[in-house]
PDB file of N, CA, C and O in Angstrom:
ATOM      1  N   UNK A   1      41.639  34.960 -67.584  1.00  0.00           N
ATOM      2  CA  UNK A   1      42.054  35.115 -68.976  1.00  0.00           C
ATOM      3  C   UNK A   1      43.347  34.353 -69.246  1.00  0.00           C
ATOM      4  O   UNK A   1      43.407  33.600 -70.218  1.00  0.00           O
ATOM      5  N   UNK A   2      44.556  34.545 -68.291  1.00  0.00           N
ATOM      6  CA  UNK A   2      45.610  34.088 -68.253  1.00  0.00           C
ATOM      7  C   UNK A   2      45.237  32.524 -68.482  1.00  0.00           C
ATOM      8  O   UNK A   2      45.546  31.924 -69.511  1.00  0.00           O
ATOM      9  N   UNK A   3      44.484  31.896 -67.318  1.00  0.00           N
ATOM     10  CA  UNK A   3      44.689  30.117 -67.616  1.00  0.00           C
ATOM     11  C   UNK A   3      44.128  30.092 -69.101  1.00  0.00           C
ATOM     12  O   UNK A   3      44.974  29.857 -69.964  1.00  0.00           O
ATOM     13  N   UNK A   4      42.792  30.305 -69.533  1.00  0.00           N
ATOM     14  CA  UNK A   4      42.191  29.860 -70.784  1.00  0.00           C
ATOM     15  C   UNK A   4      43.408  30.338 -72.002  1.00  0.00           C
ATOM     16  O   UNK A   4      43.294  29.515 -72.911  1.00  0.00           O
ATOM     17  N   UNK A   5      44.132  31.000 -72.230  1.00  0.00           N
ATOM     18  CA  UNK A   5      45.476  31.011 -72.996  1.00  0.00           C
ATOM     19  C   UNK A   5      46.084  29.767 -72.993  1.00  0.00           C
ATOM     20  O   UNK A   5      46.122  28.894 -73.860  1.00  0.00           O
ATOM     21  N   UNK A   6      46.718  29.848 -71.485  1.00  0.00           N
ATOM     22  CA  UNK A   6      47.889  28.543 -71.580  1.00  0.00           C
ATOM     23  C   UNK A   6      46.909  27.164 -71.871  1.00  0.00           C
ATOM     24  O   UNK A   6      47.389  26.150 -72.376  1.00  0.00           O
ATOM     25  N   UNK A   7      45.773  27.252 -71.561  1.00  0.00           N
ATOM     26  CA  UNK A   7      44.937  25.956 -71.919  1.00  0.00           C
ATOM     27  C   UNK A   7      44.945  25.597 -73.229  1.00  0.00           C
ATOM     28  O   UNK A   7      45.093  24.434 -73.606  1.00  0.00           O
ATOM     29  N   UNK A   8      44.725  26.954 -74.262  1.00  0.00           N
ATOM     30  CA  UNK A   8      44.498  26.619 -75.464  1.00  0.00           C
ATOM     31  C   UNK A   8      45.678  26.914 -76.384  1.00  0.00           C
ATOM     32  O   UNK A   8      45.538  26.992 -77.604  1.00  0.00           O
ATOM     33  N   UNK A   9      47.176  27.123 -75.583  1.00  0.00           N
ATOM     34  CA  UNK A   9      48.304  27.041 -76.055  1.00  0.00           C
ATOM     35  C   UNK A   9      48.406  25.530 -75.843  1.00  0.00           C
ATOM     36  O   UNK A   9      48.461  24.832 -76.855  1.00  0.00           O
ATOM     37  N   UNK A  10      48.436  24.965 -74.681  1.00  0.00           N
ATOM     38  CA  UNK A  10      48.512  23.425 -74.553  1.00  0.00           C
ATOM     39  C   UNK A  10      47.713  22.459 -75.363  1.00  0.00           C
ATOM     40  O   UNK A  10      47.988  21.298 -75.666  1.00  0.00           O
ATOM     41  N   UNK A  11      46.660  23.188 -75.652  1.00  0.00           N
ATOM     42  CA  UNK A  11      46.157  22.116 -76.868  1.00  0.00           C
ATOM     43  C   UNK A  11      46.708  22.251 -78.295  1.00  0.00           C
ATOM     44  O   UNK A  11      47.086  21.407 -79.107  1.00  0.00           O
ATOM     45  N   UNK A  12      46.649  23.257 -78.325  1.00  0.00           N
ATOM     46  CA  UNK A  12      47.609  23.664 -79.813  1.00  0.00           C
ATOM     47  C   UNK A  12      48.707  23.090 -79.762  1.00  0.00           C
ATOM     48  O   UNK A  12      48.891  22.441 -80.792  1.00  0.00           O
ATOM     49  N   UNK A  13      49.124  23.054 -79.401  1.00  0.00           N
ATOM     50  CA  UNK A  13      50.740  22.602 -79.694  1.00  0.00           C
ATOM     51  C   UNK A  13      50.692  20.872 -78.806  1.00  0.00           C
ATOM     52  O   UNK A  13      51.729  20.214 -78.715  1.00  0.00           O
ATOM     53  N   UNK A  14      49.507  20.419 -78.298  1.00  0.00           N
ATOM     54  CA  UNK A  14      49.343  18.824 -78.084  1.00  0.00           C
ATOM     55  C   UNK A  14      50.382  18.588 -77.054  1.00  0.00           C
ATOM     56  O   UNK A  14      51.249  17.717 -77.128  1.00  0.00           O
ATOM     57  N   UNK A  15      50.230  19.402 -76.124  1.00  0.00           N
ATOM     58  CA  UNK A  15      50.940  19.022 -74.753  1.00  0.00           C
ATOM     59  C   UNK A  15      52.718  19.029 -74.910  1.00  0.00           C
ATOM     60  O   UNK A  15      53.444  18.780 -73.947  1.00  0.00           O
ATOM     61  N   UNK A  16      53.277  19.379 -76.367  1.00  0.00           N
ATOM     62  CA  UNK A  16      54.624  19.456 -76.481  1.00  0.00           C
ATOM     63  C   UNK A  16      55.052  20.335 -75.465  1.00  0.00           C
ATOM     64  O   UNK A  16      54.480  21.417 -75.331  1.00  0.00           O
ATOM     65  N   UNK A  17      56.234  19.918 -74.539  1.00  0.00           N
ATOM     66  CA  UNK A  17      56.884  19.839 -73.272  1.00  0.00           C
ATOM     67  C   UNK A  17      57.997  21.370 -73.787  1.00  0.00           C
ATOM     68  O   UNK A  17      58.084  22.402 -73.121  1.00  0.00           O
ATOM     69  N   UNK A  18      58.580  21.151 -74.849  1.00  0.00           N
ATOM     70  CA  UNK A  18      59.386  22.346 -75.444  1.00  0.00           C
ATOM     71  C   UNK A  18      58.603  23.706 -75.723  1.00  0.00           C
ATOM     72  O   UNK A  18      58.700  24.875 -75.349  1.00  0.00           O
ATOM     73  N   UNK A  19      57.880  23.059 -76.466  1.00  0.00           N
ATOM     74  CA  UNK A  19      56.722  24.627 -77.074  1.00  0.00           C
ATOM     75  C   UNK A  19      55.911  25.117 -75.854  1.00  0.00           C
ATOM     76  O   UNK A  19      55.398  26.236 -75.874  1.00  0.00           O
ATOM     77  N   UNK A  20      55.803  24.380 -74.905  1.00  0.00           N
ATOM     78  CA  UNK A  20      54.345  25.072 -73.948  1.00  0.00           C
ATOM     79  C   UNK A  20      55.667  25.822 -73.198  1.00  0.00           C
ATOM     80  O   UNK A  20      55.581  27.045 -73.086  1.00  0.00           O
ATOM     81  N   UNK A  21      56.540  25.348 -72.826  1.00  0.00           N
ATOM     82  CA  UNK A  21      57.937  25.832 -72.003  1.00  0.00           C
ATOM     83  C   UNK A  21      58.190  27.482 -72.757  1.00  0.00           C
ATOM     84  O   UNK A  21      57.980  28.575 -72.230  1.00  0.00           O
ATOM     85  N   UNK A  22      58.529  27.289 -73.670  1.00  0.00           N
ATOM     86  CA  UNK A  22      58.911  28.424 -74.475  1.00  0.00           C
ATOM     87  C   UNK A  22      58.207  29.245 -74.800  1.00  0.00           C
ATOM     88  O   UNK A  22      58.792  30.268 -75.156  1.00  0.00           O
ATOM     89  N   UNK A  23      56.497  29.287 -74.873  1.00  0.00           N
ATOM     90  CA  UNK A  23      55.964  29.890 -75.117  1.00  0.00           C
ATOM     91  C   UNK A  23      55.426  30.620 -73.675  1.00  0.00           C
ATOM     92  O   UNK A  23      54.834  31.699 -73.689  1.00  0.00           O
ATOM     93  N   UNK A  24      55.759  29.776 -72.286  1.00  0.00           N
ATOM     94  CA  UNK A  24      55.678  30.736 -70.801  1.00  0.00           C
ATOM     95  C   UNK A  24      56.972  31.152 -71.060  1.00  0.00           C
ATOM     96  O   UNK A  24      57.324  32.028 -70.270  1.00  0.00           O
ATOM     97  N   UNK A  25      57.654  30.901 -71.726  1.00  0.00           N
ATOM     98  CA  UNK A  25      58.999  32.114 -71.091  1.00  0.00           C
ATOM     99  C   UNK A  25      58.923  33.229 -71.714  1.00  0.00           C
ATOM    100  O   UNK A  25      59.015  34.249 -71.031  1.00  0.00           O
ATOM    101  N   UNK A  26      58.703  33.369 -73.412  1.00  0.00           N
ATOM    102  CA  UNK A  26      58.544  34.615 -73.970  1.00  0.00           C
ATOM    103  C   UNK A  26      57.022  35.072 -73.027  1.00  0.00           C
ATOM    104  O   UNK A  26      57.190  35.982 -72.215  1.00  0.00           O
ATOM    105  N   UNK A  27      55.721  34.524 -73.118  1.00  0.00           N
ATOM    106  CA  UNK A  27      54.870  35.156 -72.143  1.00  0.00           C
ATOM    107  C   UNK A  27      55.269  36.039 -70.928  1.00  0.00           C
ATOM    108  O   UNK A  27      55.236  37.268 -70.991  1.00  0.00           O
ATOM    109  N   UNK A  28      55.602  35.433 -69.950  1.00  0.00           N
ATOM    110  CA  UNK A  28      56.741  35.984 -68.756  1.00  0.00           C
ATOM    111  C   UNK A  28      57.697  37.386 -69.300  1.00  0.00           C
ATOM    112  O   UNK A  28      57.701  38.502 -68.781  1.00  0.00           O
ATOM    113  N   UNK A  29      58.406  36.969 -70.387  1.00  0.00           N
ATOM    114  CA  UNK A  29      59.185  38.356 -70.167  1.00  0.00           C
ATOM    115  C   UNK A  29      58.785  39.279 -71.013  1.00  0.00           C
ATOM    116  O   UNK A  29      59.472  40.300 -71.026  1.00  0.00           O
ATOM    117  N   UNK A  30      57.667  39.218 -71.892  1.00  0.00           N
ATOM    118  CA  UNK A  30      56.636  40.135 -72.235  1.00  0.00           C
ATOM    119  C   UNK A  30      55.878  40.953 -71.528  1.00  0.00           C
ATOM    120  O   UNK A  30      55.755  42.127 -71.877  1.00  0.00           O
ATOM    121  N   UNK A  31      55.227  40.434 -70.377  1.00  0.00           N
ATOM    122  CA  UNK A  31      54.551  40.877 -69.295  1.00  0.00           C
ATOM    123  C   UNK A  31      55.881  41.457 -68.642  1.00  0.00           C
ATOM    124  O   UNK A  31      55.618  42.593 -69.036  1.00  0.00           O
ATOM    125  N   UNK A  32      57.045  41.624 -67.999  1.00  0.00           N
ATOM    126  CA  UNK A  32      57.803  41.823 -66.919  1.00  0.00           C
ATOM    127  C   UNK A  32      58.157  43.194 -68.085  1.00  0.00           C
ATOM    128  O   UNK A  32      58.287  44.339 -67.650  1.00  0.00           O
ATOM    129  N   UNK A  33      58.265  42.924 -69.367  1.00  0.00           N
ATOM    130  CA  UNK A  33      59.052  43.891 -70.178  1.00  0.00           C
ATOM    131  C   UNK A  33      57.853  44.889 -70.105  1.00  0.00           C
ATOM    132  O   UNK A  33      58.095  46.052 -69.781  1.00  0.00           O
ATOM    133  N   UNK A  34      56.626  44.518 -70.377  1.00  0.00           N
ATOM    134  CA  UNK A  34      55.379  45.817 -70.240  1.00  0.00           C
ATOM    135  C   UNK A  34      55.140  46.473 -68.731  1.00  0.00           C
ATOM    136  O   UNK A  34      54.534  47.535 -68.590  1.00  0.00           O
ATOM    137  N   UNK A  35      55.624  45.806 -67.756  1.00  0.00           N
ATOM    138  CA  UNK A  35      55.339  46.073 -66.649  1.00  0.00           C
ATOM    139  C   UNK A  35      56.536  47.243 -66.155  1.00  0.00           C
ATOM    140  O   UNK A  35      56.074  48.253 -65.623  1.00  0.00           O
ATOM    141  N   UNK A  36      57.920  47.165 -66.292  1.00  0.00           N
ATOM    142  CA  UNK A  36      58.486  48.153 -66.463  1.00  0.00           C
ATOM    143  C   UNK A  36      58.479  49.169 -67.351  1.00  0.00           C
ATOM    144  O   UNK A  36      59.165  50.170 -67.146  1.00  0.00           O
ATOM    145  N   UNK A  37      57.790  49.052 -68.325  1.00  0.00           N
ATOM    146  CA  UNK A  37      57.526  50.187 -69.528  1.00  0.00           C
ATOM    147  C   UNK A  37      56.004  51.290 -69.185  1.00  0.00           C
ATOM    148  O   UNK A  37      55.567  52.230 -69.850  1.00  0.00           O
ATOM    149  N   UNK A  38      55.460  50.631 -67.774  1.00  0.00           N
ATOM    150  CA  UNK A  38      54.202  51.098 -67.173  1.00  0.00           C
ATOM    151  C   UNK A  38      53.316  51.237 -68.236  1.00  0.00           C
ATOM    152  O   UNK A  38      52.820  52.325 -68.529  1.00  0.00           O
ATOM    153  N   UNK A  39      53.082  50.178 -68.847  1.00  0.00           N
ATOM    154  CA  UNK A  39      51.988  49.877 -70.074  1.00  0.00           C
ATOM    155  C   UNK A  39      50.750  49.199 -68.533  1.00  0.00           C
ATOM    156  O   UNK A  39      50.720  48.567 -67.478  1.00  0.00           O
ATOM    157  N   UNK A  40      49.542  50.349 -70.028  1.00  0.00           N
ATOM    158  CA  UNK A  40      48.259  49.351 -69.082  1.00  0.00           C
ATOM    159  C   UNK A  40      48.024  48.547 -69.302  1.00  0.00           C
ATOM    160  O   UNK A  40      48.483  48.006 -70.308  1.00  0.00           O
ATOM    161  N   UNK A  41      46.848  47.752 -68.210  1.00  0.00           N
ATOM    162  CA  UNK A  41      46.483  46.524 -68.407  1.00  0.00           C
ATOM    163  C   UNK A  41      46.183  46.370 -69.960  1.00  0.00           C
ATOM    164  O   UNK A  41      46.834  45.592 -70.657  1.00  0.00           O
ATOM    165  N   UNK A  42      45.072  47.226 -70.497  1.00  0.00           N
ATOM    166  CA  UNK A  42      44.773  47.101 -71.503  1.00  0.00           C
ATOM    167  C   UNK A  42      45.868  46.958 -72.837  1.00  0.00           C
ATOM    168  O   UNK A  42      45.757  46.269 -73.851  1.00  0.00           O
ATOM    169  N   UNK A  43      46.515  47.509 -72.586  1.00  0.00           N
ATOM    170  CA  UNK A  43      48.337  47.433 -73.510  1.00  0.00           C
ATOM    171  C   UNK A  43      48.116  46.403 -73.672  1.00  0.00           C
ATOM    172  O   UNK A  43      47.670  45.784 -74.638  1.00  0.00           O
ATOM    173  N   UNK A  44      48.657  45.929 -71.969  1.00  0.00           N
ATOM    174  CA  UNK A  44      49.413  44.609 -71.790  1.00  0.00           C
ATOM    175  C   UNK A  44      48.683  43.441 -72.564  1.00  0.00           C
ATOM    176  O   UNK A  44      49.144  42.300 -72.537  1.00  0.00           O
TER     177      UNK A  44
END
């Protein structure tokens, strides 16, 4: 599930080097922020 996201974040935004960057970092600390909040998968 995870790759087909960043795949179709990378096409959306046409391989821009800033936006695909920024959009794994809020990803990343979304997940780390649900993962200490012991949200389920399904939450998450």
């Amino acid at each position: 599930m995870t790759g087909k996201l960043v795949c179709k974040m990378i096409d959306f935004y046409q391989g821009s080097h800033h936006d695909v960057s920024h959009f794994l970092k809020v990803y990343a600390y979304a997940q780390t922020i649900g993962q200490m909040e012991n949200l389920s998968n399904e939450k998450q």
